[in-house]
CHARMM internal coordinates of N, CA and C (Angstrom, degrees):
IC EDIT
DIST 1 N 1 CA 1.4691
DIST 1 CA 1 C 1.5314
ANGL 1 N 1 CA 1 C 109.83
DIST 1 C 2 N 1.1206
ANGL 1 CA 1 C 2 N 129.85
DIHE 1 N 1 CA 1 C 2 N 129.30
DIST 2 N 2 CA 1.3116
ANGL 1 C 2 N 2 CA 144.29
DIHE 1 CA 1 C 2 N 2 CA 175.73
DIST 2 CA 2 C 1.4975
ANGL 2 N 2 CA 2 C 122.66
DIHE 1 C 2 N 2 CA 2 C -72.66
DIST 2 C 3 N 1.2157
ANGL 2 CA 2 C 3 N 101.91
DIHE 2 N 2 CA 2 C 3 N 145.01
DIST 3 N 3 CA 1.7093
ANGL 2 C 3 N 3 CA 81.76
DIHE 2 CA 2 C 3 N 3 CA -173.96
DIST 3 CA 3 C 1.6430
ANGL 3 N 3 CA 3 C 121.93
DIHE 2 C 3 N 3 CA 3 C -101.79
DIST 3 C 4 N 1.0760
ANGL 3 CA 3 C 4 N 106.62
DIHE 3 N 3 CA 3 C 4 N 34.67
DIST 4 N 4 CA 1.4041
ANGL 3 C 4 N 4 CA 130.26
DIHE 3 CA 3 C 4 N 4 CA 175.07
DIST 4 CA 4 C 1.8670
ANGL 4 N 4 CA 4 C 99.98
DIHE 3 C 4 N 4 CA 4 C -101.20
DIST 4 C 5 N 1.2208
ANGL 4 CA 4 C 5 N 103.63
DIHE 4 N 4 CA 4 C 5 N -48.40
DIST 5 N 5 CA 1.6558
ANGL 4 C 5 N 5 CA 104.47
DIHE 4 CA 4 C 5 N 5 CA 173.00
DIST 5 CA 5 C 1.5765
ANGL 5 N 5 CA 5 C 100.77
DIHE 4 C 5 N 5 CA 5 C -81.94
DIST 5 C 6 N 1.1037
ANGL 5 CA 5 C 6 N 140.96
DIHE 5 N 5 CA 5 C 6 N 11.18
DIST 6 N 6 CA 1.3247
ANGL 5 C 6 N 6 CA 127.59
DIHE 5 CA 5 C 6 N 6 CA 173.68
DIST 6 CA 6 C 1.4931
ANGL 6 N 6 CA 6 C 99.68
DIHE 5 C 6 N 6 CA 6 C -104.35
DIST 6 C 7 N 0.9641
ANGL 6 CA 6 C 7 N 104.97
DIHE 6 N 6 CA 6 C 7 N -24.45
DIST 7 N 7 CA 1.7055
ANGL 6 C 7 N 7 CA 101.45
DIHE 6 CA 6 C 7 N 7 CA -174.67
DIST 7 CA 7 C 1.5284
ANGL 7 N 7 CA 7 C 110.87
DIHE 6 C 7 N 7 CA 7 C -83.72
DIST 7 C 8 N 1.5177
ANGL 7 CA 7 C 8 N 113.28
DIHE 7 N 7 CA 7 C 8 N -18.86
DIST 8 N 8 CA 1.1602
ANGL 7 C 8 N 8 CA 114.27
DIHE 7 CA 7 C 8 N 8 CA -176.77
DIST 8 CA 8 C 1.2560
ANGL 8 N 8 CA 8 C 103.76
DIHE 7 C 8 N 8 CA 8 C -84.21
DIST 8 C 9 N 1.3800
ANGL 8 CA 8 C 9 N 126.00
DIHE 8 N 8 CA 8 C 9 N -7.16
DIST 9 N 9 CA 1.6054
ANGL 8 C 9 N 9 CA 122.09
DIHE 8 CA 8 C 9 N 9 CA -178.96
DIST 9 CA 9 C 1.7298
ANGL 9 N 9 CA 9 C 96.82
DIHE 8 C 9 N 9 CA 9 C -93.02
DIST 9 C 10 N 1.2542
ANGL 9 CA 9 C 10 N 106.92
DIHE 9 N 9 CA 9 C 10 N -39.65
DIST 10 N 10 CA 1.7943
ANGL 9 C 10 N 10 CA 105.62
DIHE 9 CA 9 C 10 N 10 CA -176.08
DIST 10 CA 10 C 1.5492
ANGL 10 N 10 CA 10 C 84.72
DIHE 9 C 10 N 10 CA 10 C -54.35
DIST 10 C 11 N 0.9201
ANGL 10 CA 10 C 11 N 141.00
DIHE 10 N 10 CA 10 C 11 N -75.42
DIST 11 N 11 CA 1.7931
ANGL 10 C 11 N 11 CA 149.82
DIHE 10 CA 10 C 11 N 11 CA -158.59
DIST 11 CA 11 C 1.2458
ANGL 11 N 11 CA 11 C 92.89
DIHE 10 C 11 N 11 CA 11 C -46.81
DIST 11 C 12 N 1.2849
ANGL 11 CA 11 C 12 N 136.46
DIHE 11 N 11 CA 11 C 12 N -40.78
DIST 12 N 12 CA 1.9834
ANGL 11 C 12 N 12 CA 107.28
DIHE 11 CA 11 C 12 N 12 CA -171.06
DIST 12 CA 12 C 1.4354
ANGL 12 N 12 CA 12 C 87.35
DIHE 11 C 12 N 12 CA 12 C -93.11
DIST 12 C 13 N 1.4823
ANGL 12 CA 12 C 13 N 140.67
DIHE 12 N 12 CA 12 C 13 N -57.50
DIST 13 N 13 CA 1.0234
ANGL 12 C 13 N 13 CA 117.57
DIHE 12 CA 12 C 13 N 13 CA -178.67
DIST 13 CA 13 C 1.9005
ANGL 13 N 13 CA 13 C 123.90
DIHE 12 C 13 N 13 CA 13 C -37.42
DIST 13 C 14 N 0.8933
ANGL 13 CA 13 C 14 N 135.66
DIHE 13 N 13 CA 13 C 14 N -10.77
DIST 14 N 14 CA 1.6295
ANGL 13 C 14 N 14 CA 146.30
DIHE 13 CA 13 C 14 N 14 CA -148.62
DIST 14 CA 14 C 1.5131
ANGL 14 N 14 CA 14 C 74.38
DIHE 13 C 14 N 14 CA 14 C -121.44
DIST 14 C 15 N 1.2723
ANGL 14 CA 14 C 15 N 125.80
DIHE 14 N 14 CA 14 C 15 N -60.54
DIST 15 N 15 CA 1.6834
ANGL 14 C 15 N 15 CA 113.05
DIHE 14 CA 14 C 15 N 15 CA -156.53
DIST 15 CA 15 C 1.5642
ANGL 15 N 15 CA 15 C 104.83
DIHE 14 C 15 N 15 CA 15 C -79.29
DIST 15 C 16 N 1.1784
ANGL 15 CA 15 C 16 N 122.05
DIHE 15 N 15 CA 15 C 16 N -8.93
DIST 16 N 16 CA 1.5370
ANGL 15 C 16 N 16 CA 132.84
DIHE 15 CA 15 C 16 N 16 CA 164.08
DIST 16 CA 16 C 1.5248
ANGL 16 N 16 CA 16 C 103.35
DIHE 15 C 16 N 16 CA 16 C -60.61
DIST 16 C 17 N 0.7822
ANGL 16 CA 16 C 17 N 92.47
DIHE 16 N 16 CA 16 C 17 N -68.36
DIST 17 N 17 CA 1.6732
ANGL 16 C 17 N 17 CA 106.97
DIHE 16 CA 16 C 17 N 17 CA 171.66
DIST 17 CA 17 C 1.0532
ANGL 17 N 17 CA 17 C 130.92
DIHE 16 C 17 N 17 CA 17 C -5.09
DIST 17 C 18 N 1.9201
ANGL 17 CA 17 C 18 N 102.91
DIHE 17 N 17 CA 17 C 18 N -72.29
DIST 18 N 18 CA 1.2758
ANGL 17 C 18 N 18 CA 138.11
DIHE 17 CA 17 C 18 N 18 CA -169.02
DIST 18 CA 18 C 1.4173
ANGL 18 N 18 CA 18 C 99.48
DIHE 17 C 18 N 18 CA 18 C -84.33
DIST 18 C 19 N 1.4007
ANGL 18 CA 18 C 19 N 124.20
DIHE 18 N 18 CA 18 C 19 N -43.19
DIST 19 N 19 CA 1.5370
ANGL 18 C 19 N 19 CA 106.36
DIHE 18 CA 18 C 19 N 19 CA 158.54
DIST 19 CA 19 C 1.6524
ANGL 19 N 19 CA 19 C 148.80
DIHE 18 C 19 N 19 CA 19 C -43.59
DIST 19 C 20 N 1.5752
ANGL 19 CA 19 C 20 N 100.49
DIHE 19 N 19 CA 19 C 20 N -45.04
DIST 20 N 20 CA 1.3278
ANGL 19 C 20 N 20 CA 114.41
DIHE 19 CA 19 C 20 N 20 CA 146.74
DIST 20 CA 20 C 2.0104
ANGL 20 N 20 CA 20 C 135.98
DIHE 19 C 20 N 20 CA 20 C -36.75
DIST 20 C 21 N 1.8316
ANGL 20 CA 20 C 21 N 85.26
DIHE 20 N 20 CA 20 C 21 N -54.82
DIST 21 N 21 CA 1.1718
ANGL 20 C 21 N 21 CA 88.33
DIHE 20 CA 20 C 21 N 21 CA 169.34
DIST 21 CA 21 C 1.9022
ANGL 21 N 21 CA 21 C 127.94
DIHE 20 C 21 N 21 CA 21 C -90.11
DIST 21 C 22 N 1.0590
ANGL 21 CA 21 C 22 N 98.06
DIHE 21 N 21 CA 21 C 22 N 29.07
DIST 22 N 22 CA 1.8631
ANGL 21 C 22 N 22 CA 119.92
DIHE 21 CA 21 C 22 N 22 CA 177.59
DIST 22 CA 22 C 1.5899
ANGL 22 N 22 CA 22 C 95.04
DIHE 21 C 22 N 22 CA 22 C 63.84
DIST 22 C 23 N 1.0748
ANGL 22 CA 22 C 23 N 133.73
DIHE 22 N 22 CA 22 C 23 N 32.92
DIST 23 N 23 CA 1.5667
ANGL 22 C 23 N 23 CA 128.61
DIHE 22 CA 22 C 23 N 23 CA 167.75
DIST 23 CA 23 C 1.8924
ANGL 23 N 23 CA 23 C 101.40
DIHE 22 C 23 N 23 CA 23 C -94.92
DIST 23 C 24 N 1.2935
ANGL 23 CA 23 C 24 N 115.81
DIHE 23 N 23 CA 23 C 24 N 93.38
DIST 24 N 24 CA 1.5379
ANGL 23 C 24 N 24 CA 115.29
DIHE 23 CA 23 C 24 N 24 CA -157.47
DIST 24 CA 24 C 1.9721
ANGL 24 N 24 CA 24 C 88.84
DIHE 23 C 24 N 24 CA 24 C -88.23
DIST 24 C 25 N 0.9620
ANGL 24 CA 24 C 25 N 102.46
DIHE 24 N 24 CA 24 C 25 N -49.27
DIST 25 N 25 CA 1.5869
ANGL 24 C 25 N 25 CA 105.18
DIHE 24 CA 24 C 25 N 25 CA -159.13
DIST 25 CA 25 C 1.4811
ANGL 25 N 25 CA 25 C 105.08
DIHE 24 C 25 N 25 CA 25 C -76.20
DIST 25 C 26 N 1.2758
ANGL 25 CA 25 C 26 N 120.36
DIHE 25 N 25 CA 25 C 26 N -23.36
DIST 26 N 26 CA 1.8562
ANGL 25 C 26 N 26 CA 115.21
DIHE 25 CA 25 C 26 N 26 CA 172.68
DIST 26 CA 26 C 1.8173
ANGL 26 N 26 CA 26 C 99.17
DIHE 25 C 26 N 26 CA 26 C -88.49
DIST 26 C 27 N 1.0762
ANGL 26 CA 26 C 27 N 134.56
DIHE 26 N 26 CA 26 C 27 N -28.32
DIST 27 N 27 CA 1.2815
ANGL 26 C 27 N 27 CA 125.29
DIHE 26 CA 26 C 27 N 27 CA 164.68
DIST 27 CA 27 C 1.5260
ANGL 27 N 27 CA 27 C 124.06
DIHE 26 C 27 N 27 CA 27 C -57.50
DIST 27 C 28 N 1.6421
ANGL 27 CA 27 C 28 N 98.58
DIHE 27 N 27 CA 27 C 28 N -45.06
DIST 28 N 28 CA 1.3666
ANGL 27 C 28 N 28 CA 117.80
DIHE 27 CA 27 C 28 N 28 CA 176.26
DIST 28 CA 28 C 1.6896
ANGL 28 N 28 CA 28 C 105.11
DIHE 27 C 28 N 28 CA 28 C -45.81
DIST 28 C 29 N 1.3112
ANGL 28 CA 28 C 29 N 122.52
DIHE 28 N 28 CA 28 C 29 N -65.39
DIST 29 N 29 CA 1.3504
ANGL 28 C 29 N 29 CA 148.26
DIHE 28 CA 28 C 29 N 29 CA 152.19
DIST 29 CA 29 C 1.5724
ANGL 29 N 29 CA 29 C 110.19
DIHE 28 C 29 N 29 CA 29 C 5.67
DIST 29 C 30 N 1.8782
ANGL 29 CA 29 C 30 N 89.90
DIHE 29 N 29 CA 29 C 30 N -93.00
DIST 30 N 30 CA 1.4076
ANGL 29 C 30 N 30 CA 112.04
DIHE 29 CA 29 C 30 N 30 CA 179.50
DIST 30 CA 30 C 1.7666
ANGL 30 N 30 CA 30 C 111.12
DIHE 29 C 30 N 30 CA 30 C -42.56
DIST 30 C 31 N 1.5994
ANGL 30 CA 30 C 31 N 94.75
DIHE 30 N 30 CA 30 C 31 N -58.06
DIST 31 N 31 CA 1.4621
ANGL 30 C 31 N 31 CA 83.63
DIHE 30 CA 30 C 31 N 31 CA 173.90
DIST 31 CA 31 C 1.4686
ANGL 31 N 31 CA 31 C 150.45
DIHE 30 C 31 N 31 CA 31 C -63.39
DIST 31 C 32 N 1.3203
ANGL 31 CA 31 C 32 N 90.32
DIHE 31 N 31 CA 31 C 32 N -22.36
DIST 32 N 32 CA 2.2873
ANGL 31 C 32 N 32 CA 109.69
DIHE 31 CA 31 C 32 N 32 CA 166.64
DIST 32 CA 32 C 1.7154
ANGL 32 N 32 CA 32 C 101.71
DIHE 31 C 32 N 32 CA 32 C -49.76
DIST 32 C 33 N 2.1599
ANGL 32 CA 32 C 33 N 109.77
DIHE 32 N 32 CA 32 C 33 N -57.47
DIST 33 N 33 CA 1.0659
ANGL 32 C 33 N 33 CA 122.83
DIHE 32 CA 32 C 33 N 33 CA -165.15
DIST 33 CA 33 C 1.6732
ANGL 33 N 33 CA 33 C 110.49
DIHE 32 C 33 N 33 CA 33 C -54.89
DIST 33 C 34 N 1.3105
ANGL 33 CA 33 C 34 N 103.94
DIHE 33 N 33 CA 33 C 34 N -49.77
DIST 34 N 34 CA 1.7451
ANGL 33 C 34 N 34 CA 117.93
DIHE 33 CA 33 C 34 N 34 CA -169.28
DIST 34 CA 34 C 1.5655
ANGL 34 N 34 CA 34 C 99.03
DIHE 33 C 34 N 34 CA 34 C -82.27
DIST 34 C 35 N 1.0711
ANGL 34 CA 34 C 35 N 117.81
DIHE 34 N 34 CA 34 C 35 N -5.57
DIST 35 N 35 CA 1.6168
ANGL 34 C 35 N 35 CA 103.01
DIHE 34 CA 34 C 35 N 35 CA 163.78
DIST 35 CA 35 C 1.7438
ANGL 35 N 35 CA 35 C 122.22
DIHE 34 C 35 N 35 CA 35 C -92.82
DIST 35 C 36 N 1.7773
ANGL 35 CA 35 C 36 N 87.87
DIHE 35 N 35 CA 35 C 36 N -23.79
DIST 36 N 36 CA 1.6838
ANGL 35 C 36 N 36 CA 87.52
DIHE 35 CA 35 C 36 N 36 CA -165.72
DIST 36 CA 36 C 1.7290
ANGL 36 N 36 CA 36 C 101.03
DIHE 35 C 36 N 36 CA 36 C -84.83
DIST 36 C 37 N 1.3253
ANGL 36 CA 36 C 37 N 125.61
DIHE 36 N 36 CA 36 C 37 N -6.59
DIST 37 N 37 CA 1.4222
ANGL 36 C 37 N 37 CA 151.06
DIHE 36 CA 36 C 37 N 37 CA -157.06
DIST 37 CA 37 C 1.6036
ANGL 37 N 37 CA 37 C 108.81
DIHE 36 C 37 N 37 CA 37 C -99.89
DIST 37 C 38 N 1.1453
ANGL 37 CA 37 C 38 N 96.56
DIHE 37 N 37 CA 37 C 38 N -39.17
DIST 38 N 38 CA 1.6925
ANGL 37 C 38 N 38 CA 122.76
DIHE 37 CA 37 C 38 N 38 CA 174.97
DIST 38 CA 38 C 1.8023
ANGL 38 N 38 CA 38 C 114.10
DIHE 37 C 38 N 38 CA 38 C -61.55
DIST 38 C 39 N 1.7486
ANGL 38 CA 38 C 39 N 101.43
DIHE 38 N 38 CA 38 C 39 N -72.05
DIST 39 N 39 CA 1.1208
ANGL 38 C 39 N 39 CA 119.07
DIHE 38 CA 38 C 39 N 39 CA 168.16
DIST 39 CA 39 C 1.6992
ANGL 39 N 39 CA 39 C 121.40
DIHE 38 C 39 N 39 CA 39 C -67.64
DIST 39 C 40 N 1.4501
ANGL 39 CA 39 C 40 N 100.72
DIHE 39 N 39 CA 39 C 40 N 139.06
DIST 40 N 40 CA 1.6443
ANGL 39 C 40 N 40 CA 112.24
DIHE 39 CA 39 C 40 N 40 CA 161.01
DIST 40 CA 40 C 1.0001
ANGL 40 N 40 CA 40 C 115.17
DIHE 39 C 40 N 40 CA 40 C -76.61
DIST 40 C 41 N 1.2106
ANGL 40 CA 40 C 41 N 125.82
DIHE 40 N 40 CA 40 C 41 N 116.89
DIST 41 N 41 CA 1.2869
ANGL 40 C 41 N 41 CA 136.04
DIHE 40 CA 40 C 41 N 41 CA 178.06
DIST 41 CA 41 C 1.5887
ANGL 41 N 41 CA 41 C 106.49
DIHE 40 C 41 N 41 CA 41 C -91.61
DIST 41 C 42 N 1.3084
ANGL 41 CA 41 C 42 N 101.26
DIHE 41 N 41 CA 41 C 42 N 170.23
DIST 42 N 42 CA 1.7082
ANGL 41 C 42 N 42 CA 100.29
DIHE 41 CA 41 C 42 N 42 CA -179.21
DIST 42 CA 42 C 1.4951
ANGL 42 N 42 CA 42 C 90.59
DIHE 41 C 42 N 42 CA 42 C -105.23
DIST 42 C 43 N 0.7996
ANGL 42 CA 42 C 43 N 128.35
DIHE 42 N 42 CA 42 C 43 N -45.20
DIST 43 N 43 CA 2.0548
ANGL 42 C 43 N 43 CA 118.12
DIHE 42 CA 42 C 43 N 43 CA 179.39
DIST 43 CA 43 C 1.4201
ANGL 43 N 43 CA 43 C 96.78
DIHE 42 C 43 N 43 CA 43 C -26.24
DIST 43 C 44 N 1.4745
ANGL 43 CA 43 C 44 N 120.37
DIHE 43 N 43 CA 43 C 44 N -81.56
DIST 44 N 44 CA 1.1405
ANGL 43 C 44 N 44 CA 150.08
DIHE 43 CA 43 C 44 N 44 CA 176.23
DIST 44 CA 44 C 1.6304
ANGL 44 N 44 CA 44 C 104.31
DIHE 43 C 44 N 44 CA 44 C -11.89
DIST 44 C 45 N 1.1952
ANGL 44 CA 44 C 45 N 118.23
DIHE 44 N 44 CA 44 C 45 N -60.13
DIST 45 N 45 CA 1.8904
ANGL 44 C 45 N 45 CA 136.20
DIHE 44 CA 44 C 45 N 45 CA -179.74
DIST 45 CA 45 C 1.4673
ANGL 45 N 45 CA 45 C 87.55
DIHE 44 C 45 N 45 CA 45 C -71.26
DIST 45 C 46 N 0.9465
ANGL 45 CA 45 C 46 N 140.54
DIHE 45 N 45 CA 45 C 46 N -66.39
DIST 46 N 46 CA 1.4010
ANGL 45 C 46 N 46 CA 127.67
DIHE 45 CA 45 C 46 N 46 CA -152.92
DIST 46 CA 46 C 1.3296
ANGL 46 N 46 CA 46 C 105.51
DIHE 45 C 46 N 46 CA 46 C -72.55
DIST 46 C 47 N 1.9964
ANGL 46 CA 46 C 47 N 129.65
DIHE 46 N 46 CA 46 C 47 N -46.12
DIST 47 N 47 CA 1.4858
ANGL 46 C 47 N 47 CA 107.08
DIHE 46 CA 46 C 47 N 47 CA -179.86
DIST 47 CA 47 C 1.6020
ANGL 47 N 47 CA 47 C 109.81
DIHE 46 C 47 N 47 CA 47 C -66.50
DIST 47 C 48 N 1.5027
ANGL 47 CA 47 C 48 N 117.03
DIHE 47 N 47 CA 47 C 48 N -2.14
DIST 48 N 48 CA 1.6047
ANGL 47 C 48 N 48 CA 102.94
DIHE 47 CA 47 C 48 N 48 CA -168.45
DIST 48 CA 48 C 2.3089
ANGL 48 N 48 CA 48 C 101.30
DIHE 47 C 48 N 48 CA 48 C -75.91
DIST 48 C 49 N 1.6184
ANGL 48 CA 48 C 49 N 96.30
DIHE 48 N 48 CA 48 C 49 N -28.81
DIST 49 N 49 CA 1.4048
ANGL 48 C 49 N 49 CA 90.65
DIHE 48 CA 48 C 49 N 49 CA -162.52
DIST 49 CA 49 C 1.5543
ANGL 49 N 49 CA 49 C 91.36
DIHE 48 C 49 N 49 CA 49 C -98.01
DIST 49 C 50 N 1.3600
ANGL 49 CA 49 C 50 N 155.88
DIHE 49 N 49 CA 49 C 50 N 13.79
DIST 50 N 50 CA 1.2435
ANGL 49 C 50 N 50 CA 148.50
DIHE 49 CA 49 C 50 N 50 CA 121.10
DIST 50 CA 50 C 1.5940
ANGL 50 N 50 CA 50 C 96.29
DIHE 49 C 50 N 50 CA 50 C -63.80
DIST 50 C 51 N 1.4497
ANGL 50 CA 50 C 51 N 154.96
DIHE 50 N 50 CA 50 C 51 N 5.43
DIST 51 N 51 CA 1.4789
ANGL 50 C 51 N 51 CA 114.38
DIHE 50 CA 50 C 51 N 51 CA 167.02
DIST 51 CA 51 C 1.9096
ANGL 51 N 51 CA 51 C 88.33
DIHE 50 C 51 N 51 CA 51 C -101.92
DIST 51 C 52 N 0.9701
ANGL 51 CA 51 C 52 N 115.46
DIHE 51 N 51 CA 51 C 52 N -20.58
DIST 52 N 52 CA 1.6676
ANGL 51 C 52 N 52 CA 101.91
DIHE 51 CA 51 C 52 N 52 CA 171.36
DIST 52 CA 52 C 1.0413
ANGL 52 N 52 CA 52 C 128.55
DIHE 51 C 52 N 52 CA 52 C -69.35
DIST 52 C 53 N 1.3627
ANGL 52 CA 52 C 53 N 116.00
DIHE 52 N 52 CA 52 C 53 N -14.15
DIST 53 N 53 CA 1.5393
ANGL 52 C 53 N 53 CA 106.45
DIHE 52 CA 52 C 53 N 53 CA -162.27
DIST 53 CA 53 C 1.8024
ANGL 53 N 53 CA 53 C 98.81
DIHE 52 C 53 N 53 CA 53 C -88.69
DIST 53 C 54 N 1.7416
ANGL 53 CA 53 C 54 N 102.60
DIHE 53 N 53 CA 53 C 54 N -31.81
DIST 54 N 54 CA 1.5807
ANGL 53 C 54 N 54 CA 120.54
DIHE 53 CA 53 C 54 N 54 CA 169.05
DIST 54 CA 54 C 1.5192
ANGL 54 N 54 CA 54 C 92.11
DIHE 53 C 54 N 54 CA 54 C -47.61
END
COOR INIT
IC SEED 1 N 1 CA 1 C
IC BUILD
């Protein structure tokens, strides 16, 4: 596990959090971040094999 996907799990856990405590829009936040952090994206794969070919 990477720690780019670990942080994205600290981030929904944290935006859980902030829901609990009625903070809707910094949870909202955390959670966009820890989802997009979580998931492989294909953007993500494609700038990695354009920085190799540089």
């Amino acid at each position: 596990m990477s720690i780019r996907r670990l942080l994205g799990f600290a981030l929904i856990f944290l935006a859980i959090s902030m829901f609990i405590e009625q903070m809707w829009w910094v949870g909202g936040i955390c959670f966009l971040i820890g989802i997009g952090m979580t998931a492989k994206s294909p953007i993500d794969r494609k700038w990695r094999k354009k920085k190799h070919i540089w």
